[in-house]
C-alpha positions, 0 to 999 in steps of 0.5 A: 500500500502506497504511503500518501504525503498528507499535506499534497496527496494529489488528486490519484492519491485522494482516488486511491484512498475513497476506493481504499476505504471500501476494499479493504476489510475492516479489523475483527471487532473481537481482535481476532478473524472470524472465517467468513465474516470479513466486514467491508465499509459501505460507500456511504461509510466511505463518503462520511470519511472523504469528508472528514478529510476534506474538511482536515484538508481545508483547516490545513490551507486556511492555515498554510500547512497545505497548499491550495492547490490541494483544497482546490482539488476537493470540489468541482462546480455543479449546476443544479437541475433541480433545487429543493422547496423554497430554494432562492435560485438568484438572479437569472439563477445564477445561485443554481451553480454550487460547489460538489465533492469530488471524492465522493460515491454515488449511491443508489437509494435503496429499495423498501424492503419490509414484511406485512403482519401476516408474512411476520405471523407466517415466520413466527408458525414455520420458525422450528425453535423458540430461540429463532421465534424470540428472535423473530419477535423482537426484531419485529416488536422493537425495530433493533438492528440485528446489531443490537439485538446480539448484543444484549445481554440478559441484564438489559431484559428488563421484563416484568410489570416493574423494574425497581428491584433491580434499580431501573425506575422504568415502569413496564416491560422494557428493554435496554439496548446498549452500545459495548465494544466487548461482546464475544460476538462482536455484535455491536450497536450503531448507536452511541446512546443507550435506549431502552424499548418497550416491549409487549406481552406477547414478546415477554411470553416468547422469552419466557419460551426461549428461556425454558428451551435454553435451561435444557443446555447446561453450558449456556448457563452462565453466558450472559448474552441472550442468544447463545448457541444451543444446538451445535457446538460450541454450546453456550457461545453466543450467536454471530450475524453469520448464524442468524443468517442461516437461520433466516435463509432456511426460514425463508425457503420454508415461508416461500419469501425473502425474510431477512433480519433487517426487513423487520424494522422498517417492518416496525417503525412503519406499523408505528407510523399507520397506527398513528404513532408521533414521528418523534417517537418512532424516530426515537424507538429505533435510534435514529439520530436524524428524521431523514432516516424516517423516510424511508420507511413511511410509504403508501400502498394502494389500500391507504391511497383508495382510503385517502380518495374515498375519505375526500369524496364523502367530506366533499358529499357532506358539503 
């Protein structure tokens, strides 16, 4: 790997690093390789870091540690075809031309995947384990990143009517998802901010089944992660996201549809949204930083645009 001189990388130097960043594999999380699960960074991942750099870069020319030549390099004039709502374009639009990243990935908006509540129902019959339909459950219940949820611990099940026993004023129940940077799994939750979820009755009833199922292995006992391996060696050990997947591959050639853990939250989130729930609280459960996350998860099918019609001609008959 060719080292770049920081202050002039040069244009080929700056286009090596952006296609560096997602060929390369990013380290273990656990320190050590797991076989077949080599991690790559996402172009947006990679967009975010070009960005650092160029913002690094600018400090460094306002500052005379680099030329500027080289924050010359770091965006290109872009005329805008099209300008957001309320967008002041200027006089003769001569506010249309803008500076855009030249180091940066295009990405394609990705498509809207989600499961109906009868498909959700269908996997929760056809899943042959407690363990997986608790895991199904959650997912669906909560809107966890499948992240998040291998990585909880039986600690953060907070499932009884309260939680003050066990020091947690939060009535109702609840769990907690938390950001840890040591799971044996390397599971690992996007957010940096703890957040607990409430959970319904019917999930705690999945968990009280998955618990009897995992009592019956002796050496999951003194794991203190919730999902643990119970069916082949080595026992007790907590499950990886290349397990999960397996799991949900089988379950999908079983359910005759694609099923994957990442369909089931924005499976979650727009269930939320139909049933009226406030944005900011749907925003809230998943663990968005930011409202534009919301958008892709709210969109119309033809039963709510058929409802939408036949609402405005009754008020427009009653008039």
């Amino acid at each position: 790997m060719r080292r770049i001189e920081w202050t002039e990388p040069g244009f080929l130097g700056l286009v090596g690093l952006q296609q560096r960043l997602v060929d390369v594999p990013l380290p273990p999380r656990t320190g050590r390789p797991v076989p077949g699960a080599a991690r790559f960074r996402s172009r947006g991942s990679a967009n975010a870091v070009m960005t650092t750099v160029g913002e690094f870069l600018r400090f460094g020319a306002a500052h005379g540690w680099v030329p500027a030549a080289t924050a010359g390099l770091l965006s290109e004039p872009k005329l805008l075809r099209f300008t957001p709502p309320g967008y002041d374009t200027g006089e003769s639009g001569r506010l249309r031309q803008v500076r855009a990243a030249t180091f940066r990935f295009k990405i394609a908006e990705p498509g809207y995947e989600d499961l109906d509540p009868e498909q959700i129902r269908r996997m929760l019959v056809l899943a042959p384990r407690a363990r997986e339909r608790f895991l199904i459950g959650l997912l669906a219940c909560t809107g966890l990143r499948i992240g998040e949820a291998l990585g909880l611990h039986r600690g953060d099940m907070h499932l009884l009517a309260s939680s003050r026993p066990v020091g947690c004023g939060i009535e109702g129940p609840h769990v907690h998802v938390r950001r840890r940077s040591d799971n044996p799994n390397g599971a690992l939750a996007k957010s940096r901010f703890s957040r607990f979820v409430p959970v319904t009755a019917d999930l705690v009833a999945l968990y009280s089944d998955y618990q009897y199922e995992r009592g019956r292995v002796v050496q999951a006992a003194d794991s203190p992660m919730v999902f643990v391996n119970l069916f082949r060696p080595p026992l007790g050990r907590p499950i990886s996201y290349p397990n999960t997947k397996e799991a949900f591959d089988r379950l999908a050639r079983a359910v005759g549809h694609p099923c994957r853990p990442h369909m089931l939250r924005p499976s979650a989130a727009t269930r939320w949204l139909r049933e009226g729930v406030d944005r900011d609280v749907v925003q809230r459960l998943p663990g968005h930083a930011s409202s534009l996350s919301m958008e892709h998860y709210r969109h119309v099918d033809e039963a709510e645009a058929r409802a939408a019609v036949e609402h405005v001609d009754s008020l427009r008959e009653r008039s």
